[in-house]
C-alpha positions in Angstrom: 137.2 -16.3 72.6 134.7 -17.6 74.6 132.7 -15.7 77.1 132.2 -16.3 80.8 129.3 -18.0 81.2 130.8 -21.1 78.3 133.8 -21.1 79.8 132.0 -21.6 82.7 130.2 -24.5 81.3 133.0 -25.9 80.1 134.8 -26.2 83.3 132.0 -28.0 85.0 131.6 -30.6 82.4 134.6 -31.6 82.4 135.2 -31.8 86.3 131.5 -33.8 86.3 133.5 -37.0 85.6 135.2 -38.5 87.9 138.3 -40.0 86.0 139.4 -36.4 84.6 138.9 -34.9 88.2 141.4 -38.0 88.8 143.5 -36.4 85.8 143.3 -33.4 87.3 144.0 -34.8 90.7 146.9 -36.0 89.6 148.3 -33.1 87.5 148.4 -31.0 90.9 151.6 -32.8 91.8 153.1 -31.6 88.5 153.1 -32.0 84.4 152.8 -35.6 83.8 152.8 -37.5 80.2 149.5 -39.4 78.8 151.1 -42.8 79.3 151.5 -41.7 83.2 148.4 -40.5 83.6 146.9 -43.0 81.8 149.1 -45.7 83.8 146.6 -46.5 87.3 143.5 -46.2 85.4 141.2 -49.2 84.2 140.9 -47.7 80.7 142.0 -47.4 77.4 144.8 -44.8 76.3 142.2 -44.1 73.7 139.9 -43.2 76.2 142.2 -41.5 78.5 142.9 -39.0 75.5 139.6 -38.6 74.6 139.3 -37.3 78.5 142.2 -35.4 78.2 140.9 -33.3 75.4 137.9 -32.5 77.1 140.1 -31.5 79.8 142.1 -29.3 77.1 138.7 -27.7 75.3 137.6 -26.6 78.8 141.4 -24.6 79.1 141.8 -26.8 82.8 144.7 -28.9 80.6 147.5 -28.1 78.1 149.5 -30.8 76.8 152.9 -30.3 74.2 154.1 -33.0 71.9 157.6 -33.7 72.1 158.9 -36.2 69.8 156.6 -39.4 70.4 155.6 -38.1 73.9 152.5 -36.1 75.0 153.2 -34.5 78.5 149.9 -32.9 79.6 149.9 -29.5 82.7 147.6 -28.0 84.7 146.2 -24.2 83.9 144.9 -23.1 86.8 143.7 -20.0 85.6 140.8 -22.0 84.1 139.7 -23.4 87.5 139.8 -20.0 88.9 136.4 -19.2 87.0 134.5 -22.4 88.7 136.4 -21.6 91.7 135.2 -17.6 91.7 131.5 -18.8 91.1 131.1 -20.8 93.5 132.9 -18.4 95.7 130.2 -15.8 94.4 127.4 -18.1 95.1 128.9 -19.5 99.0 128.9 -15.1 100.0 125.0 -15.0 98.8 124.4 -18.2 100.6 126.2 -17.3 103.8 124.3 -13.9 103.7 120.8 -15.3 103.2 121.1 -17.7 106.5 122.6 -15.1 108.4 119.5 -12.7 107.6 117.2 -15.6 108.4 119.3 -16.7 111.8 118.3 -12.8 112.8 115.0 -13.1 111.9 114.6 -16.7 114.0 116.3 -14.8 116.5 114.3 -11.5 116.7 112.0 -10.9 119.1 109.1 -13.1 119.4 105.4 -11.1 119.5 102.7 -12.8 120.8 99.1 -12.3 119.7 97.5 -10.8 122.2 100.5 -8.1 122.9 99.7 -4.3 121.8 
């Protein structure tokens, strides 16, 4: 199993492309097959796999093979750990520029004051 910090990693390599956050995008509306998904890009189906199973090793996809027909679904759960760092990271931003709007906002000394 892989620990935090890959999974992590994982999640934020595959959402750095732009064509599997289109994948993703589009598997918000509901589980879709590859030949759906793979219908309004300018690609490949070859290369709209290979995206896919990025999408998959990161744990943001699953897909199930029925027959002759690959239908791919969203697991949330996996963008739950991107979406709970950055949450982490927004709280210790928000706190540090509220500590430095007090301090711009403290009471000004002059130099020649006692």
């Amino acid at each position: 199993m892989l620990n935090h910090e890959e999974s992590l990693d994982l999640v934020f390599r595959a959402l750095g492309d732009r064509t599997r956050r289109a994948l993703v995008e589009r598997l918000v509306r509901g589980p879709a097959s590859v030949s759906e998904l793979a219908e309004p890009l300018t690609m490949s189906l070859a290369a709209v796999v290979q995206h896919l199973q990025v999408l998959e090793t990161a744990g943001i996809v699953r897909s199930e093979k029925t027959g002759r027909v690959r239908t791919c679904r969203l697991e949330p759960e996996a963008l739950r750990v991107g979406e709970h760092w950055l949450g982490q990271q927004r709280t210790t931003w928000e706190s540090r520029l509220d500590r430095l709007g007090e301090f711009l906002a403290g009471p000004e000394t002059t130099e020649g004051s006692t």
